[in-house]
PATI-708819 format. One line per 10 residues: number of its first residue (from 1); for each residue x, y, z of C-alpha. Coordinates in Angstrom, 2 decimals. Example, Ala and Ser with C-alpha at 12.3 -4.5 7.8 and 13.67 -1.06 7.14 Angstrom:
REM residues 2
1) 12.30/-4.50/7.80; 13.67/-1.06/7.14
REM end
This chain:
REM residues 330
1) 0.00/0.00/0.00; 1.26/3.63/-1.03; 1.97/6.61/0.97; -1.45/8.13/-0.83; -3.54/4.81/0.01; -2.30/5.01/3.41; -3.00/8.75/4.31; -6.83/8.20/2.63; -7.09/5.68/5.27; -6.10/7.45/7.97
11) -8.08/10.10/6.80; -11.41/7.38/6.65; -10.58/6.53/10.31; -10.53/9.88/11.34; -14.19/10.82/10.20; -15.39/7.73/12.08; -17.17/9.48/15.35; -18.33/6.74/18.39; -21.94/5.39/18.18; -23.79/5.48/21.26
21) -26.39/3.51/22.38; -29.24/5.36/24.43; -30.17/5.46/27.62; -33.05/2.47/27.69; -31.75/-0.06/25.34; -28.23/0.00/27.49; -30.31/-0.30/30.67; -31.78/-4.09/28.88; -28.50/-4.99/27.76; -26.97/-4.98/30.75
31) -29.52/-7.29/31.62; -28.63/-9.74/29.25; -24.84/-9.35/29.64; -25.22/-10.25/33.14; -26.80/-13.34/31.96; -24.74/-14.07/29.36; -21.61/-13.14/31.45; -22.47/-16.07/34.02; -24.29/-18.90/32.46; -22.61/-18.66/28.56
41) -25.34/-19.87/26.65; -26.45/-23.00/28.52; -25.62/-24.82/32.43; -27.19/-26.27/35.04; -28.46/-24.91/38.01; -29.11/-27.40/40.89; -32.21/-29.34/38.89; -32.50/-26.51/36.83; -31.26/-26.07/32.91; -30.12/-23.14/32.14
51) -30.16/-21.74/28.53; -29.26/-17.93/27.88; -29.79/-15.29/24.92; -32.13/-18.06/22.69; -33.26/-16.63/19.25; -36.49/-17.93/18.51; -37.91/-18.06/15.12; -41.50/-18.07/14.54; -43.24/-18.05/11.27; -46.59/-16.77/12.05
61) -45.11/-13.79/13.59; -42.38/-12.75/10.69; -39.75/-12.53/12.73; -37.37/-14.33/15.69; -38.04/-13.48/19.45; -35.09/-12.98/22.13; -35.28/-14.61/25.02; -32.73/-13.64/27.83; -33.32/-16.80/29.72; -34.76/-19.91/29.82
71) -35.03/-22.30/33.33; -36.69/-25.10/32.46; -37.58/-27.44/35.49; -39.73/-30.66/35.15; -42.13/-28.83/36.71; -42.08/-25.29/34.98; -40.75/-23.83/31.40; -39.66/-19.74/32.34; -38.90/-17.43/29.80; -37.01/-14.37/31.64
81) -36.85/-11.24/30.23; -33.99/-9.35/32.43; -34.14/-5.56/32.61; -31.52/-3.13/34.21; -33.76/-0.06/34.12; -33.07/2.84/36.89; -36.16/5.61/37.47; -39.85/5.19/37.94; -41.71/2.17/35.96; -45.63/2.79/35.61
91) -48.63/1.38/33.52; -50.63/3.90/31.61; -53.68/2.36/29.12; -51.28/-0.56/28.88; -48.18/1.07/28.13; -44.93/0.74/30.03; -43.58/3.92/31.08; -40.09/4.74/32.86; -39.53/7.57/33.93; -35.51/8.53/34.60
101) -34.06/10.15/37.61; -33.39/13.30/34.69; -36.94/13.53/33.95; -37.32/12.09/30.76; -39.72/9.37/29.74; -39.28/6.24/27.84; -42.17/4.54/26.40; -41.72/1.05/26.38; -44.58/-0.20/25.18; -46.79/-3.18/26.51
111) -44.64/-5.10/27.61; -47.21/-7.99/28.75; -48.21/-8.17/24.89; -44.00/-8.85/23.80; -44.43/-11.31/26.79; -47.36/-13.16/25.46; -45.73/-13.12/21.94; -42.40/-14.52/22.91; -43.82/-17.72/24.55; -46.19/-18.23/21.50
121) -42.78/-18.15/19.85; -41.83/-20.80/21.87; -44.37/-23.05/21.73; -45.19/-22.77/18.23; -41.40/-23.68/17.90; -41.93/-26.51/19.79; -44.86/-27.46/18.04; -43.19/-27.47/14.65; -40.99/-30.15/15.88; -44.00/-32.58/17.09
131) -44.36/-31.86/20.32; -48.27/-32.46/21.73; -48.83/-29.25/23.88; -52.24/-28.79/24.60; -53.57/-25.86/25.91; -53.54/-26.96/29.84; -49.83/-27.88/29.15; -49.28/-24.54/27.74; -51.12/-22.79/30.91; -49.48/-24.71/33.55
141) -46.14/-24.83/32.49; -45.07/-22.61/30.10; -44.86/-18.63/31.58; -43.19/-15.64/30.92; -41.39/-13.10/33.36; -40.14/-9.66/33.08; -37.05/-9.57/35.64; -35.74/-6.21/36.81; -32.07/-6.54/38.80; -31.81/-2.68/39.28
151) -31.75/-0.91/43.01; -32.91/1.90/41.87; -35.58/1.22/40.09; -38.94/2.21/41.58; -42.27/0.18/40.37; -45.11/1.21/40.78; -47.75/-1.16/42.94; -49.64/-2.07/39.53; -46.16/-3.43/38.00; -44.71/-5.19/40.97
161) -48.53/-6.53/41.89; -48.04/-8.21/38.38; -48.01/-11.98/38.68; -45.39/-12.14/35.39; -42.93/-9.44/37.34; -40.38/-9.97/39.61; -39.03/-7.38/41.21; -35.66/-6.51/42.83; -36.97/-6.72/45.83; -38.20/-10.35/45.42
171) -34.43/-11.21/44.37; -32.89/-9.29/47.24; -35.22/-12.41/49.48; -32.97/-15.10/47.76; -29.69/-13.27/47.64; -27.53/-15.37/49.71; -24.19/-14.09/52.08; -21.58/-12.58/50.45; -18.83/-14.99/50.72; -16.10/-15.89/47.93
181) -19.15/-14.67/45.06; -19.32/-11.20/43.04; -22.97/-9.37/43.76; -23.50/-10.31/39.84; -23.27/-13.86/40.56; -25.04/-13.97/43.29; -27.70/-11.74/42.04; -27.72/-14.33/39.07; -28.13/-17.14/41.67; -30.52/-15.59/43.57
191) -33.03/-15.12/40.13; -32.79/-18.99/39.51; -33.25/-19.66/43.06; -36.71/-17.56/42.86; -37.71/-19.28/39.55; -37.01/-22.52/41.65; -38.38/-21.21/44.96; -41.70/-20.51/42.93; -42.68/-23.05/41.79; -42.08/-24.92/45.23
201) -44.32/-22.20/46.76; -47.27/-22.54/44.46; -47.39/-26.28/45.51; -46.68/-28.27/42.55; -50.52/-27.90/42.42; -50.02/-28.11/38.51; -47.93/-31.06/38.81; -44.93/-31.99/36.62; -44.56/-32.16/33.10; -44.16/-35.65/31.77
211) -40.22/-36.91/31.50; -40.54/-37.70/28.37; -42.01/-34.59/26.84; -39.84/-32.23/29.17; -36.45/-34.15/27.65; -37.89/-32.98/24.07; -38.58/-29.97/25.42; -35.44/-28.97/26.79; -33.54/-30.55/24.06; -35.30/-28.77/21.06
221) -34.07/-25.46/22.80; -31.21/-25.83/23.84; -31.10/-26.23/19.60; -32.14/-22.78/19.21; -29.40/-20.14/18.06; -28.07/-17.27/20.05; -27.81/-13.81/17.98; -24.25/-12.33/16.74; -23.53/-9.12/17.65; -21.66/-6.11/15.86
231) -20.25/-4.16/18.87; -19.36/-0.45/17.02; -16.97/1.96/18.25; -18.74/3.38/20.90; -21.36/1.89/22.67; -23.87/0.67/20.29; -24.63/-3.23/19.90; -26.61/-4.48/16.61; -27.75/-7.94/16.92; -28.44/-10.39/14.15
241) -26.44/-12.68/12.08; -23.01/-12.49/10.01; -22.94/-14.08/6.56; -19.20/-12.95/5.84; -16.43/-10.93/6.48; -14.73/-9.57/2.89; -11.41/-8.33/3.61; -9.10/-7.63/0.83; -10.40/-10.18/-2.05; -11.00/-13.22/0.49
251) -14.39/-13.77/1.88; -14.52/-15.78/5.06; -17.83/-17.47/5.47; -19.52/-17.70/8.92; -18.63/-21.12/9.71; -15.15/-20.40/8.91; -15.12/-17.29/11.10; -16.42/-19.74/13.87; -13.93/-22.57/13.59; -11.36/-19.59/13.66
261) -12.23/-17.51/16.10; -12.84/-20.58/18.58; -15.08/-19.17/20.31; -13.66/-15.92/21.11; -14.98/-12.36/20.28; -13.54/-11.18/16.68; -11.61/-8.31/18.20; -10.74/-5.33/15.76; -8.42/-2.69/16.83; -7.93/0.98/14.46
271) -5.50/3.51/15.50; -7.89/6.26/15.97; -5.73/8.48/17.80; -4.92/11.48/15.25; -0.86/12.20/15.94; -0.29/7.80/16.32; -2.10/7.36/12.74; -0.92/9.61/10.86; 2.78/8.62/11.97; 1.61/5.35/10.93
281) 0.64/6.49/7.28; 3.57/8.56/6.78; 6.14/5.79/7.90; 4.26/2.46/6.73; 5.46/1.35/10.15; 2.49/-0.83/12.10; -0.76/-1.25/10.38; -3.78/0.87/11.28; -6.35/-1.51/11.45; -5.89/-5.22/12.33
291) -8.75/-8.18/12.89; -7.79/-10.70/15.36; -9.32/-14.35/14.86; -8.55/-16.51/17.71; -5.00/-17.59/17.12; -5.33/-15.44/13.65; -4.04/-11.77/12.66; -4.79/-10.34/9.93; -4.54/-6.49/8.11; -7.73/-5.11/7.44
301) -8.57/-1.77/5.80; -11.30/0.74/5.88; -12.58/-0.42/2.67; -13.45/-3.79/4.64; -16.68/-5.26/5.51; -19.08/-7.55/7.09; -22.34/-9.26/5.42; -25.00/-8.19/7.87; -28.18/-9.46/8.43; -30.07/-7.26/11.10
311) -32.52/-8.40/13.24; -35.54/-6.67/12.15; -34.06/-5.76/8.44; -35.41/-7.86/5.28; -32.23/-8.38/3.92; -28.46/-8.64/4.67; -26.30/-5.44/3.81; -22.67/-4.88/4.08; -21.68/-2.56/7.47; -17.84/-1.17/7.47
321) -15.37/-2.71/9.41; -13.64/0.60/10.43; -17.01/1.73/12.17; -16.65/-1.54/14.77; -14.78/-2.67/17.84; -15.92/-6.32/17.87; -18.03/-9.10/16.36; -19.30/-11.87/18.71; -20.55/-14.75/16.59; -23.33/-16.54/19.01
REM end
Protein backbone atom coordinates (compact mmCIF):
# COMPACT_ATOMS: atom_id res chain seq x y z
CA UNK A 1 0.00 0.00 0.00
CA UNK A 2 1.26 3.63 -1.03
CA UNK A 3 1.97 6.61 0.97
CA UNK A 4 -1.45 8.13 -0.83
CA UNK A 5 -3.54 4.81 0.01
CA UNK A 6 -2.30 5.01 3.41
CA UNK A 7 -3.00 8.75 4.31
CA UNK A 8 -6.83 8.20 2.63
CA UNK A 9 -7.09 5.68 5.27
CA UNK A 10 -6.10 7.45 7.97
CA UNK A 11 -8.08 10.10 6.80
CA UNK A 12 -11.41 7.38 6.65
CA UNK A 13 -10.58 6.53 10.31
CA UNK A 14 -10.53 9.88 11.34
CA UNK A 15 -14.19 10.82 10.20
CA UNK A 16 -15.39 7.73 12.08
CA UNK A 17 -17.17 9.48 15.35
CA UNK A 18 -18.33 6.74 18.39
CA UNK A 19 -21.94 5.39 18.18
CA UNK A 20 -23.79 5.48 21.26
CA UNK A 21 -26.39 3.51 22.38
CA UNK A 22 -29.24 5.36 24.43
CA UNK A 23 -30.17 5.46 27.62
CA UNK A 24 -33.05 2.47 27.69
CA UNK A 25 -31.75 -0.06 25.34
CA UNK A 26 -28.23 0.00 27.49
CA UNK A 27 -30.31 -0.30 30.67
CA UNK A 28 -31.78 -4.09 28.88
CA UNK A 29 -28.50 -4.99 27.76
CA UNK A 30 -26.97 -4.98 30.75
CA UNK A 31 -29.52 -7.29 31.62
CA UNK A 32 -28.63 -9.74 29.25
CA UNK A 33 -24.84 -9.35 29.64
CA UNK A 34 -25.22 -10.25 33.14
CA UNK A 35 -26.80 -13.34 31.96
CA UNK A 36 -24.74 -14.07 29.36
CA UNK A 37 -21.61 -13.14 31.45
CA UNK A 38 -22.47 -16.07 34.02
CA UNK A 39 -24.29 -18.90 32.46
CA UNK A 40 -22.61 -18.66 28.56
CA UNK A 41 -25.34 -19.87 26.65
CA UNK A 42 -26.45 -23.00 28.52
CA UNK A 43 -25.62 -24.82 32.43
CA UNK A 44 -27.19 -26.27 35.04
CA UNK A 45 -28.46 -24.91 38.01
CA UNK A 46 -29.11 -27.40 40.89
CA UNK A 47 -32.21 -29.34 38.89
CA UNK A 48 -32.50 -26.51 36.83
CA UNK A 49 -31.26 -26.07 32.91
CA UNK A 50 -30.12 -23.14 32.14
CA UNK A 51 -30.16 -21.74 28.53
CA UNK A 52 -29.26 -17.93 27.88
CA UNK A 53 -29.79 -15.29 24.92
CA UNK A 54 -32.13 -18.06 22.69
CA UNK A 55 -33.26 -16.63 19.25
CA UNK A 56 -36.49 -17.93 18.51
CA UNK A 57 -37.91 -18.06 15.12
CA UNK A 58 -41.50 -18.07 14.54
CA UNK A 59 -43.24 -18.05 11.27
CA UNK A 60 -46.59 -16.77 12.05
CA UNK A 61 -45.11 -13.79 13.59
CA UNK A 62 -42.38 -12.75 10.69
CA UNK A 63 -39.75 -12.53 12.73
CA UNK A 64 -37.37 -14.33 15.69
CA UNK A 65 -38.04 -13.48 19.45
CA UNK A 66 -35.09 -12.98 22.13
CA UNK A 67 -35.28 -14.61 25.02
CA UNK A 68 -32.73 -13.64 27.83
CA UNK A 69 -33.32 -16.80 29.72
CA UNK A 70 -34.76 -19.91 29.82
CA UNK A 71 -35.03 -22.30 33.33
CA UNK A 72 -36.69 -25.10 32.46
CA UNK A 73 -37.58 -27.44 35.49
CA UNK A 74 -39.73 -30.66 35.15
CA UNK A 75 -42.13 -28.83 36.71
CA UNK A 76 -42.08 -25.29 34.98
CA UNK A 77 -40.75 -23.83 31.40
CA UNK A 78 -39.66 -19.74 32.34
CA UNK A 79 -38.90 -17.43 29.80
CA UNK A 80 -37.01 -14.37 31.64
CA UNK A 81 -36.85 -11.24 30.23
CA UNK A 82 -33.99 -9.35 32.43
CA UNK A 83 -34.14 -5.56 32.61
CA UNK A 84 -31.52 -3.13 34.21
CA UNK A 85 -33.76 -0.06 34.12
CA UNK A 86 -33.07 2.84 36.89
CA UNK A 87 -36.16 5.61 37.47
CA UNK A 88 -39.85 5.19 37.94
CA UNK A 89 -41.71 2.17 35.96
CA UNK A 90 -45.63 2.79 35.61
CA UNK A 91 -48.63 1.38 33.52
CA UNK A 92 -50.63 3.90 31.61
CA UNK A 93 -53.68 2.36 29.12
CA UNK A 94 -51.28 -0.56 28.88
CA UNK A 95 -48.18 1.07 28.13
CA UNK A 96 -44.93 0.74 30.03
CA UNK A 97 -43.58 3.92 31.08
CA UNK A 98 -40.09 4.74 32.86
CA UNK A 99 -39.53 7.57 33.93
CA UNK A 100 -35.51 8.53 34.60
CA UNK A 101 -34.06 10.15 37.61
CA UNK A 102 -33.39 13.30 34.69
CA UNK A 103 -36.94 13.53 33.95
CA UNK A 104 -37.32 12.09 30.76
CA UNK A 105 -39.72 9.37 29.74
CA UNK A 106 -39.28 6.24 27.84
CA UNK A 107 -42.17 4.54 26.40
CA UNK A 108 -41.72 1.05 26.38
CA UNK A 109 -44.58 -0.20 25.18
CA UNK A 110 -46.79 -3.18 26.51
CA UNK A 111 -44.64 -5.10 27.61
CA UNK A 112 -47.21 -7.99 28.75
CA UNK A 113 -48.21 -8.17 24.89
CA UNK A 114 -44.00 -8.85 23.80
CA UNK A 115 -44.43 -11.31 26.79
CA UNK A 116 -47.36 -13.16 25.46
CA UNK A 117 -45.73 -13.12 21.94
CA UNK A 118 -42.40 -14.52 22.91
CA UNK A 119 -43.82 -17.72 24.55
CA UNK A 120 -46.19 -18.23 21.50
CA UNK A 121 -42.78 -18.15 19.85
CA UNK A 122 -41.83 -20.80 21.87
CA UNK A 123 -44.37 -23.05 21.73
CA UNK A 124 -45.19 -22.77 18.23
CA UNK A 125 -41.40 -23.68 17.90
CA UNK A 126 -41.93 -26.51 19.79
CA UNK A 127 -44.86 -27.46 18.04
CA UNK A 128 -43.19 -27.47 14.65
CA UNK A 129 -40.99 -30.15 15.88
CA UNK A 130 -44.00 -32.58 17.09
CA UNK A 131 -44.36 -31.86 20.32
CA UNK A 132 -48.27 -32.46 21.73
CA UNK A 133 -48.83 -29.25 23.88
CA UNK A 134 -52.24 -28.79 24.60
CA UNK A 135 -53.57 -25.86 25.91
CA UNK A 136 -53.54 -26.96 29.84
CA UNK A 137 -49.83 -27.88 29.15
CA UNK A 138 -49.28 -24.54 27.74
CA UNK A 139 -51.12 -22.79 30.91
CA UNK A 140 -49.48 -24.71 33.55
CA UNK A 141 -46.14 -24.83 32.49
CA UNK A 142 -45.07 -22.61 30.10
CA UNK A 143 -44.86 -18.63 31.58
CA UNK A 144 -43.19 -15.64 30.92
CA UNK A 145 -41.39 -13.10 33.36
CA UNK A 146 -40.14 -9.66 33.08
CA UNK A 147 -37.05 -9.57 35.64
CA UNK A 148 -35.74 -6.21 36.81
CA UNK A 149 -32.07 -6.54 38.80
CA UNK A 150 -31.81 -2.68 39.28
CA UNK A 151 -31.75 -0.91 43.01
CA UNK A 152 -32.91 1.90 41.87
CA UNK A 153 -35.58 1.22 40.09
CA UNK A 154 -38.94 2.21 41.58
CA UNK A 155 -42.27 0.18 40.37
CA UNK A 156 -45.11 1.21 40.78
CA UNK A 157 -47.75 -1.16 42.94
CA UNK A 158 -49.64 -2.07 39.53
CA UNK A 159 -46.16 -3.43 38.00
CA UNK A 160 -44.71 -5.19 40.97
CA UNK A 161 -48.53 -6.53 41.89
CA UNK A 162 -48.04 -8.21 38.38
CA UNK A 163 -48.01 -11.98 38.68
CA UNK A 164 -45.39 -12.14 35.39
CA UNK A 165 -42.93 -9.44 37.34
CA UNK A 166 -40.38 -9.97 39.61
CA UNK A 167 -39.03 -7.38 41.21
CA UNK A 168 -35.66 -6.51 42.83
CA UNK A 169 -36.97 -6.72 45.83
CA UNK A 170 -38.20 -10.35 45.42
CA UNK A 171 -34.43 -11.21 44.37
CA UNK A 172 -32.89 -9.29 47.24
CA UNK A 173 -35.22 -12.41 49.48
CA UNK A 174 -32.97 -15.10 47.76
CA UNK A 175 -29.69 -13.27 47.64
CA UNK A 176 -27.53 -15.37 49.71
CA UNK A 177 -24.19 -14.09 52.08
CA UNK A 178 -21.58 -12.58 50.45
CA UNK A 179 -18.83 -14.99 50.72
CA UNK A 180 -16.10 -15.89 47.93
CA UNK A 181 -19.15 -14.67 45.06
CA UNK A 182 -19.32 -11.20 43.04
CA UNK A 183 -22.97 -9.37 43.76
CA UNK A 184 -23.50 -10.31 39.84
CA UNK A 185 -23.27 -13.86 40.56
CA UNK A 186 -25.04 -13.97 43.29
CA UNK A 187 -27.70 -11.74 42.04
CA UNK A 188 -27.72 -14.33 39.07
CA UNK A 189 -28.13 -17.14 41.67
CA UNK A 190 -30.52 -15.59 43.57
CA UNK A 191 -33.03 -15.12 40.13
CA UNK A 192 -32.79 -18.99 39.51
CA UNK A 193 -33.25 -19.66 43.06
CA UNK A 194 -36.71 -17.56 42.86
CA UNK A 195 -37.71 -19.28 39.55
CA UNK A 196 -37.01 -22.52 41.65
CA UNK A 197 -38.38 -21.21 44.96
CA UNK A 198 -41.70 -20.51 42.93
CA UNK A 199 -42.68 -23.05 41.79
CA UNK A 200 -42.08 -24.92 45.23
CA UNK A 201 -44.32 -22.20 46.76
CA UNK A 202 -47.27 -22.54 44.46
CA UNK A 203 -47.39 -26.28 45.51
CA UNK A 204 -46.68 -28.27 42.55
CA UNK A 205 -50.52 -27.90 42.42
CA UNK A 206 -50.02 -28.11 38.51
CA UNK A 207 -47.93 -31.06 38.81
CA UNK A 208 -44.93 -31.99 36.62
CA UNK A 209 -44.56 -32.16 33.10
CA UNK A 210 -44.16 -35.65 31.77
CA UNK A 211 -40.22 -36.91 31.50
CA UNK A 212 -40.54 -37.70 28.37
CA UNK A 213 -42.01 -34.59 26.84
CA UNK A 214 -39.84 -32.23 29.17
CA UNK A 215 -36.45 -34.15 27.65
CA UNK A 216 -37.89 -32.98 24.07
CA UNK A 217 -38.58 -29.97 25.42
CA UNK A 218 -35.44 -28.97 26.79
CA UNK A 219 -33.54 -30.55 24.06
CA UNK A 220 -35.30 -28.77 21.06
CA UNK A 221 -34.07 -25.46 22.80
CA UNK A 222 -31.21 -25.83 23.84
CA UNK A 223 -31.10 -26.23 19.60
CA UNK A 224 -32.14 -22.78 19.21
CA UNK A 225 -29.40 -20.14 18.06
CA UNK A 226 -28.07 -17.27 20.05
CA UNK A 227 -27.81 -13.81 17.98
CA UNK A 228 -24.25 -12.33 16.74
CA UNK A 229 -23.53 -9.12 17.65
CA UNK A 230 -21.66 -6.11 15.86
CA UNK A 231 -20.25 -4.16 18.87
CA UNK A 232 -19.36 -0.45 17.02
CA UNK A 233 -16.97 1.96 18.25
CA UNK A 234 -18.74 3.38 20.90
CA UNK A 235 -21.36 1.89 22.67
CA UNK A 236 -23.87 0.67 20.29
CA UNK A 237 -24.63 -3.23 19.90
CA UNK A 238 -26.61 -4.48 16.61
CA UNK A 239 -27.75 -7.94 16.92
CA UNK A 240 -28.44 -10.39 14.15
CA UNK A 241 -26.44 -12.68 12.08
CA UNK A 242 -23.01 -12.49 10.01
CA UNK A 243 -22.94 -14.08 6.56
CA UNK A 244 -19.20 -12.95 5.84
CA UNK A 245 -16.43 -10.93 6.48
CA UNK A 246 -14.73 -9.57 2.89
CA UNK A 247 -11.41 -8.33 3.61
CA UNK A 248 -9.10 -7.63 0.83
CA UNK A 249 -10.40 -10.18 -2.05
CA UNK A 250 -11.00 -13.22 0.49
CA UNK A 251 -14.39 -13.77 1.88
CA UNK A 252 -14.52 -15.78 5.06
CA UNK A 253 -17.83 -17.47 5.47
CA UNK A 254 -19.52 -17.70 8.92
CA UNK A 255 -18.63 -21.12 9.71
CA UNK A 256 -15.15 -20.40 8.91
CA UNK A 257 -15.12 -17.29 11.10
CA UNK A 258 -16.42 -19.74 13.87
CA UNK A 259 -13.93 -22.57 13.59
CA UNK A 260 -11.36 -19.59 13.66
CA UNK A 261 -12.23 -17.51 16.10
CA UNK A 262 -12.84 -20.58 18.58
CA UNK A 263 -15.08 -19.17 20.31
CA UNK A 264 -13.66 -15.92 21.11
CA UNK A 265 -14.98 -12.36 20.28
CA UNK A 266 -13.54 -11.18 16.68
CA UNK A 267 -11.61 -8.31 18.20
CA UNK A 268 -10.74 -5.33 15.76
CA UNK A 269 -8.42 -2.69 16.83
CA UNK A 270 -7.93 0.98 14.46
CA UNK A 271 -5.50 3.51 15.50
CA UNK A 272 -7.89 6.26 15.97
CA UNK A 273 -5.73 8.48 17.80
CA UNK A 274 -4.92 11.48 15.25
CA UNK A 275 -0.86 12.20 15.94
CA UNK A 276 -0.29 7.80 16.32
CA UNK A 277 -2.10 7.36 12.74
CA UNK A 278 -0.92 9.61 10.86
CA UNK A 279 2.78 8.62 11.97
CA UNK A 280 1.61 5.35 10.93
CA UNK A 281 0.64 6.49 7.28
CA UNK A 282 3.57 8.56 6.78
CA UNK A 283 6.14 5.79 7.90
CA UNK A 284 4.26 2.46 6.73
CA UNK A 285 5.46 1.35 10.15
CA UNK A 286 2.49 -0.83 12.10
CA UNK A 287 -0.76 -1.25 10.38
CA UNK A 288 -3.78 0.87 11.28
CA UNK A 289 -6.35 -1.51 11.45
CA UNK A 290 -5.89 -5.22 12.33
CA UNK A 291 -8.75 -8.18 12.89
CA UNK A 292 -7.79 -10.70 15.36
CA UNK A 293 -9.32 -14.35 14.86
CA UNK A 294 -8.55 -16.51 17.71
CA UNK A 295 -5.00 -17.59 17.12
CA UNK A 296 -5.33 -15.44 13.65
CA UNK A 297 -4.04 -11.77 12.66
CA UNK A 298 -4.79 -10.34 9.93
CA UNK A 299 -4.54 -6.49 8.11
CA UNK A 300 -7.73 -5.11 7.44
CA UNK A 301 -8.57 -1.77 5.80
CA UNK A 302 -11.30 0.74 5.88
CA UNK A 303 -12.58 -0.42 2.67
CA UNK A 304 -13.45 -3.79 4.64
CA UNK A 305 -16.68 -5.26 5.51
CA UNK A 306 -19.08 -7.55 7.09
CA UNK A 307 -22.34 -9.26 5.42
CA UNK A 308 -25.00 -8.19 7.87
CA UNK A 309 -28.18 -9.46 8.43
CA UNK A 310 -30.07 -7.26 11.10
CA UNK A 311 -32.52 -8.40 13.24
CA UNK A 312 -35.54 -6.67 12.15
CA UNK A 313 -34.06 -5.76 8.44
CA UNK A 314 -35.41 -7.86 5.28
CA UNK A 315 -32.23 -8.38 3.92
CA UNK A 316 -28.46 -8.64 4.67
CA UNK A 317 -26.30 -5.44 3.81
CA UNK A 318 -22.67 -4.88 4.08
CA UNK A 319 -21.68 -2.56 7.47
CA UNK A 320 -17.84 -1.17 7.47
CA UNK A 321 -15.37 -2.71 9.41
CA UNK A 322 -13.64 0.60 10.43
CA UNK A 323 -17.01 1.73 12.17
CA UNK A 324 -16.65 -1.54 14.77
CA UNK A 325 -14.78 -2.67 17.84
CA UNK A 326 -15.92 -6.32 17.87
CA UNK A 327 -18.03 -9.10 16.36
CA UNK A 328 -19.30 -11.87 18.71
CA UNK A 329 -20.55 -14.75 16.59
CA UNK A 330 -23.33 -16.54 19.01
Amino acid sequence: MGLLDRLRQWSEIQKVRPAEESAGVTGGRDGELLVRELVGSSGRFKDAHLLAGRRIPSKRQGRRREIDLIVCTPAMIQLIEVKNWSGRLTIRDGTWLQTRRGGDVVDHGDMIRENGLRRDAVVEYLRDRGLVLDEQVVRDHIAAKVVFTNPNLELAPEVEARPDVVSRRELDGELGPPGRKGLAERMFSSLVEFCLNSVARSGDAAGRIPSDLYEKIVSHLAEVQTWDELGYYGSQVVTGDVVALNIGKEKYRKPQLTEMAGGSPIQLRWTRGRFWGLVKAVTGLGSLGSVTLGKHRLEVSTADTVMFHAVGDVEPRPRRLVDLSRIVLG
